[in-house]
C-alpha positions in Angstrom: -1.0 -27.8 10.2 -1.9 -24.1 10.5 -2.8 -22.5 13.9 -5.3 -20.0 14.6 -3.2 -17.1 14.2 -1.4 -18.3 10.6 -5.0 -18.8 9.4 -6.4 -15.4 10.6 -3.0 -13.6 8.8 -3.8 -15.6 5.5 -7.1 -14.4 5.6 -6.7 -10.7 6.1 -3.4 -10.8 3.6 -5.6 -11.9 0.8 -8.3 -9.6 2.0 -6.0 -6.4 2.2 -4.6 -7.4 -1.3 -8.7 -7.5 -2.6 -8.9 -3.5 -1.2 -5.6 -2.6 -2.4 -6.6 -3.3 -6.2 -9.5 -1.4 -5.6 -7.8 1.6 -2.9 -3.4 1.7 -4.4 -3.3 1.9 -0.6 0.2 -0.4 0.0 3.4 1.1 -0.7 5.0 -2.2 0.4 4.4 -6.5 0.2 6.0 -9.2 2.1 3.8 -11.7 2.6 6.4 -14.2 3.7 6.9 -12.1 7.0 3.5 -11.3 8.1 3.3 -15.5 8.0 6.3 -16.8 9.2 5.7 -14.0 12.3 1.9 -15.8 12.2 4.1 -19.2 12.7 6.1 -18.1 15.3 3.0 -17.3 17.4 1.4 -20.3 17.0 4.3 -22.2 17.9 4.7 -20.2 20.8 1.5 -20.2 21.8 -0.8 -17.6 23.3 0.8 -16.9 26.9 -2.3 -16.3 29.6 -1.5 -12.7 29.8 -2.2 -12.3 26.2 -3.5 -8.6 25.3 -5.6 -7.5 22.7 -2.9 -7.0 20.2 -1.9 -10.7 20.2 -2.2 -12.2 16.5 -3.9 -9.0 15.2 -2.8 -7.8 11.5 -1.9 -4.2 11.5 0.0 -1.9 9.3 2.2 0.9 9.3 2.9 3.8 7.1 5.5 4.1 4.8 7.9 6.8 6.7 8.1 4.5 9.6 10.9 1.4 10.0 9.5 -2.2 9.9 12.6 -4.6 9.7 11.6 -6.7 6.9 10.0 -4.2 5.0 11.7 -1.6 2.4 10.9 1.9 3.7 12.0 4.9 1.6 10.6 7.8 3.6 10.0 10.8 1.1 13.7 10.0 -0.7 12.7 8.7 -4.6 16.3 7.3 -4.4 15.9 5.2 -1.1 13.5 2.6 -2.3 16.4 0.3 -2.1 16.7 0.8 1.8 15.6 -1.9 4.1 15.6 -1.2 7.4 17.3 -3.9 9.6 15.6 -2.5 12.9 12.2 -1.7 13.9 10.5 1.7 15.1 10.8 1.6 18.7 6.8 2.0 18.5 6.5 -0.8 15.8 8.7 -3.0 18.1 6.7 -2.5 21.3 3.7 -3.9 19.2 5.0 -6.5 17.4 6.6 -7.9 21.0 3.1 -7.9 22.1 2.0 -10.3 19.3 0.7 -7.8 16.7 1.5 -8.6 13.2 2.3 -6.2 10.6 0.9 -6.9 7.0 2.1 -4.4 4.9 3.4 -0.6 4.6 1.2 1.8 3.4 1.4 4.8 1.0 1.9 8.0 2.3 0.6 10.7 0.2 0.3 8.6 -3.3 3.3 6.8 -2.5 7.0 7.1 -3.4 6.9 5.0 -7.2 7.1 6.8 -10.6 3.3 6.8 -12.0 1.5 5.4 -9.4 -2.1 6.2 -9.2 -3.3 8.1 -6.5 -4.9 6.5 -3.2 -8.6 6.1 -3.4 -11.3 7.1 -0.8 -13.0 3.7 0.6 -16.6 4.8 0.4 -16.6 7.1 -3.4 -12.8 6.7 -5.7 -13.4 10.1 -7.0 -12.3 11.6 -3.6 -9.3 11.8 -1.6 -8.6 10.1 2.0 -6.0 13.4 2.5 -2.9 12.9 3.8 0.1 12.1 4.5 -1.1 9.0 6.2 -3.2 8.4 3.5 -3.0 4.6 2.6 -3.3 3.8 6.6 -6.8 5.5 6.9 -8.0 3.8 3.2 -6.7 0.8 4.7 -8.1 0.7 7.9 -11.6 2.4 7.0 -12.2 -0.4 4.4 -11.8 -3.4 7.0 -8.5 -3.9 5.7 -5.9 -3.5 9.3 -7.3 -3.8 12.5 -5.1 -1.1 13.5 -2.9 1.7 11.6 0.1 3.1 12.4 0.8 6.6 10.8 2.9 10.0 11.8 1.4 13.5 12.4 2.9 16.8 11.9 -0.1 19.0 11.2 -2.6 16.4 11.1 -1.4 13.9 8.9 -3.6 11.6 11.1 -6.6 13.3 12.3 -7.6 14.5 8.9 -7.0 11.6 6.6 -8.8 9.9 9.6 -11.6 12.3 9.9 -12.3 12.1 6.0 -12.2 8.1 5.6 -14.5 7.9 8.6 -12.3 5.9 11.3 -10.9 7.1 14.7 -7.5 9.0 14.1 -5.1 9.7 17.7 -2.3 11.8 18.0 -0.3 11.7 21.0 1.1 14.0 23.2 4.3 14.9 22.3 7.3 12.6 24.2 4.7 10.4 25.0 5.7 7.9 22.3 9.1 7.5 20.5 9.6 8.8 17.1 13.1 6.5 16.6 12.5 4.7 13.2 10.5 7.5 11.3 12.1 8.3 8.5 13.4 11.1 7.6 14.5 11.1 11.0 12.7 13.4 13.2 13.2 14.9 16.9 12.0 17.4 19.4 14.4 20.5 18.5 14.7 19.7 14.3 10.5 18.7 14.2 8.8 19.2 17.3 5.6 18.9 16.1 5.6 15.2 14.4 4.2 12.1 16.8 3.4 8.8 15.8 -0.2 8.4 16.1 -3.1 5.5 15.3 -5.4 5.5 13.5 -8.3 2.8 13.5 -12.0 2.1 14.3 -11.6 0.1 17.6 -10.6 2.8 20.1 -9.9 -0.2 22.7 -7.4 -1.7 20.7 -5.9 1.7 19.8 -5.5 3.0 23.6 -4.1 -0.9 24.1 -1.5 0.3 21.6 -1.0 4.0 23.1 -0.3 2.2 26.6 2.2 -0.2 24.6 4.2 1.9 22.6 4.2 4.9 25.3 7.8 5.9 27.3 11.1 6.6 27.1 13.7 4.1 24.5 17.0 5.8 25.1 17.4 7.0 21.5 14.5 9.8 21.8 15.7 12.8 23.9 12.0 14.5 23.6 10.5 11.5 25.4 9.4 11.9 29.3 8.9 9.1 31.3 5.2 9.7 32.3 3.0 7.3 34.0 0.3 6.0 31.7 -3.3 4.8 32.9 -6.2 3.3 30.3 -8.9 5.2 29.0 -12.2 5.0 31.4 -14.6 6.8 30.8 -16.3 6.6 34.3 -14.2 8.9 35.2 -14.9 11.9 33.5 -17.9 13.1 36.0 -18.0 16.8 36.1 -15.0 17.4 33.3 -15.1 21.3 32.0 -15.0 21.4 27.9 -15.4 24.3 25.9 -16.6 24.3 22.7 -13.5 26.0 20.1 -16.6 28.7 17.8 -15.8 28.3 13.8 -13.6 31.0 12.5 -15.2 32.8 9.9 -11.2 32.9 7.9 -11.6 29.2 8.1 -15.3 28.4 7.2 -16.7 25.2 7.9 -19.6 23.3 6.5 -23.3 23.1 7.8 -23.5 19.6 8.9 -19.8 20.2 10.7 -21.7 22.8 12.8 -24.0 20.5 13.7 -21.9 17.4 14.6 -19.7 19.4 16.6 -23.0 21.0 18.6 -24.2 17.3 18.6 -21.1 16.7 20.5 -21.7 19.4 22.9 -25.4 18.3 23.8 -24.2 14.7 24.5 -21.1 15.9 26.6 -23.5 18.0 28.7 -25.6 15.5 28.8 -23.3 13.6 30.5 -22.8 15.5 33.4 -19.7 17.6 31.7 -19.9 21.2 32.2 -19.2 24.0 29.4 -17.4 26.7 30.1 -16.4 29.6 27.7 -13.2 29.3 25.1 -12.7 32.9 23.6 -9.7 32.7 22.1 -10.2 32.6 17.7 -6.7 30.9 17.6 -6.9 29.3 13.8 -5.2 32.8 12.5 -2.1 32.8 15.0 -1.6 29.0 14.9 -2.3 29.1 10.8 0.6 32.1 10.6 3.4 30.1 12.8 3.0 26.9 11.0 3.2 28.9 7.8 6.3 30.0 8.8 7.5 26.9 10.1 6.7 25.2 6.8 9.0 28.2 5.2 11.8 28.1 7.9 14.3 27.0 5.4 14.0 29.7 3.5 13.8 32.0 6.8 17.1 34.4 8.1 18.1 34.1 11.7 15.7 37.1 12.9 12.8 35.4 11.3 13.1 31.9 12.5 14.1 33.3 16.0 10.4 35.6 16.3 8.7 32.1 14.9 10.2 30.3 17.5 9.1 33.2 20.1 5.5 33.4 18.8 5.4 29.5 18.7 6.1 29.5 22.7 4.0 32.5 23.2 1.4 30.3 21.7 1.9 27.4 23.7 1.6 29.6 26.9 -1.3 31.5 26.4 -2.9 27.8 25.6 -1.7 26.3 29.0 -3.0 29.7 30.7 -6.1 29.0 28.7 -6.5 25.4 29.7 -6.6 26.7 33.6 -10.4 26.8 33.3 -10.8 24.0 30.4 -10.1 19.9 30.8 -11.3 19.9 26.9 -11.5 21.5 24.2 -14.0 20.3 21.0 -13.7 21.4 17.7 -14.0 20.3 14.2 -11.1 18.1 12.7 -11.7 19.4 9.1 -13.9 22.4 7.3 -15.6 19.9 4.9 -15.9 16.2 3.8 -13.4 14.5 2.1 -13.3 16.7 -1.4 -12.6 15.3 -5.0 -9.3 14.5 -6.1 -7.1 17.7 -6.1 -4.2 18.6 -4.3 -4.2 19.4 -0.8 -3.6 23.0 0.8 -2.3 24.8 4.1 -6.1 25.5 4.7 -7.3 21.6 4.8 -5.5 21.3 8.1 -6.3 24.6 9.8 -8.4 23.0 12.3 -5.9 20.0 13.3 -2.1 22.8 13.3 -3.1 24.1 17.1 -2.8 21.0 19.2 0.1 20.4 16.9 2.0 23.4 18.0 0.8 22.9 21.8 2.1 19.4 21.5 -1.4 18.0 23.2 -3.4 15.2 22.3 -6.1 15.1 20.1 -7.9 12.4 18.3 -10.4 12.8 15.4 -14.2 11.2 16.3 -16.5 9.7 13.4 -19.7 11.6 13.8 -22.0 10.6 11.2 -22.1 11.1 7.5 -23.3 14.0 5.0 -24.6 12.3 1.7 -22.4 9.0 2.6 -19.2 11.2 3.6 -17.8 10.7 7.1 -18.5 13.7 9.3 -15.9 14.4 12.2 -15.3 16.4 15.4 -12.2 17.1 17.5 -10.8 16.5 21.0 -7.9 17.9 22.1 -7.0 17.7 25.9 -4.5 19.3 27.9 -0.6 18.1 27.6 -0.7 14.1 28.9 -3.9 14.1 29.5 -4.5 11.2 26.7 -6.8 8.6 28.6 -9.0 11.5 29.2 -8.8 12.4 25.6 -9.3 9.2 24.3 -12.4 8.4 27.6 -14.1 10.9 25.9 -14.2 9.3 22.6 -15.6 6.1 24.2 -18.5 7.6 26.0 -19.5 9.1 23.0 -19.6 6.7 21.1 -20.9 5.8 17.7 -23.5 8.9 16.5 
């Protein structure tokens, strides 16, 4: 006889592999995990201290380690490699009771041919990237939670444009052991594994989870973590980050982000000035940092320089600042085409200043999620993410 938790994974397997013929979302199929682990719960049992993950499907994006589940990474000749290990992340979550279906395409996936991910809401336009697949996936009802990785905003934006909630952490908050290619706080400082989802409870249950040190991570500090309440942010200072004319944004941006503003005031939050333009300085360091391959040893020693200078002048910045809003992306998800430096201008600062941000559904423009930006100060993520709940749905 089949439990409660066996039936529910059934049902959302055969729904995920319904949006997949329509999205090209999954990079990866098992179906016999996802319902033996389904089988294992129910035989177990729901312990009384059961949190919110318990029995939920989820999925995770290709780059990241599932034991049971090929994951080749960007490498065209490791599809044969099966991880026998999870992410540290994954296996924090899936020792709570969450269940993952699937893996999910990063960019259009690592298979010869394979047709490009489609946008839930109009095929003819991207979701973005790299964690592509995860936000069709979980902005089409598919995953009730999403597991990607974020460099530059491989998250935020993908999240931003498929209209769900997209978090990225601050960085050693969560372990990146099991991405693949391997990544780490001196090679890649910038990459965290983030979530991406349209339940922000479950998502700060999964934060609180998959937060702290695993002895394989050196860039992860052992910081206390506290939920997301947003009674708590009486009085909190935000400043509103103005559009930089180099990086134009759209009209109904402007006015989601100023929507944001009203609200937040409106809430007893008070606005205070931000008058730094940092897209240029944060847009030229990444550039480089994309390029430091290619750099000699004077070069990538100035990028490394300007990068800290950066990150200073931010914390000196955030003196008079608790939050910062901005937009997550210069226009709605565009039409197929590939995508440039320029689509994440707006997500690379609170990647170089390793703080957390998370990506807000805000409304549509002709049917197209809108989305605005919070980024907080480093470790500051309940207060992040507290924001995001008061707000609310637009």
């Amino acid at each position: 006889m089949s439990g409660p938790t066996s039936t529910r994974i059934r049902a959302a397997l055969a729904k995920l592999h319904d949006l997949d013929r329509e999205l090209d979302a999954v990079e990866w199929w098992n179906d016999d995990h996802p319902e033996a682990a389904a089988a294992a719960l129910d035989a177990r049992g729901a312990p009384a201290a059961a949190g919110p993950l318990w029995g939920r499907p989820i999925t995770v994006k290709d780059w990241i380690d599932v034991a049971g589940f090929p994951c080749a990474g960007i490498d065209v000749d490791a599809q044969e490699r099966h991880p026998s290990v999870d992410a540290t992340a994954v296996g924090r979550l899936r020792a709570a009771g969450a269940i993952v279906l699937a893996k999910t395409k990063a960019w259009n996936g690592i298979k010869a041919d394979a047709p490009p991910v489609r946008h839930p809401l109009d095929r003819t336009r991207t979701p973005g990237g790299s964690s592509s697949g995860e936000a069709a996936v979980t902005a089409a009802g598919g995953s009730t939670l999403g597991i990607g990785s974020d460099s530059g905003g491989s998250v935020r934006l993908p999240a931003a444009w498929t209209g769900v909630y997209g978090y990225k952490p601050t960085a050693g908050l969560i372990p990146t052991t099991g991405h693949f290619p391997e990544v780490g706080p001196a090679a890649d400082g910038r990459t965290q594994l983030g979530l991406l989802g349209s339940d922000l409870s479950v998502i700060d249950a999964a934060r609180l989870l998959m937060a702290g040190p695993d002895g394989r991570d050196p860039g992860v500090v052992p910081v206390p973590t506290t939920p997301a309440d947003p009674a708590s942010l009486g009085g909190l200072r935000f400043a509103v980050v103005a559009p930089d004319p180099a990086f134009p944004t759209s009209t109904t941006i402007d006015r989601a982000v100023d929507a944001v503003r009203v609200q937040m005031i409106g809430a007893g939050m008070v606005e205070v000035p931000w008058p730094w333009a940092w897209l240029g300085e944060s847009y030229d360091i990444t550039l480089r940092y994309w390029a430091r391959a290619s750099l000699g040893g004077g070069q990538v020693a100035r990028q490394l320089e300007d990068w800290d200078r950066f990150r200073t002048r931010f914390l000196t910045a955030m003196d008079h600042a608790d939050l910062l809003v901005t937009p997550t992306t210069a226009e709605v998800a565009p039409p197929h085409r590939p995508m440039t430096g320029e689509d994440f201008a707006y997500a690379l600062p609170a990647s170089l200043t390793g703080s957390p941000a998370i990506s807000v559904p805000r409304g549509d423009d002709g049917g197209l999620p809108l989305a605005v930006q919070l980024i907080g100060r480093p470790w500051a993520d309940a207060t992040v993410i507290a924001t995001a709940a008061m707000l609310g749905s637009p």
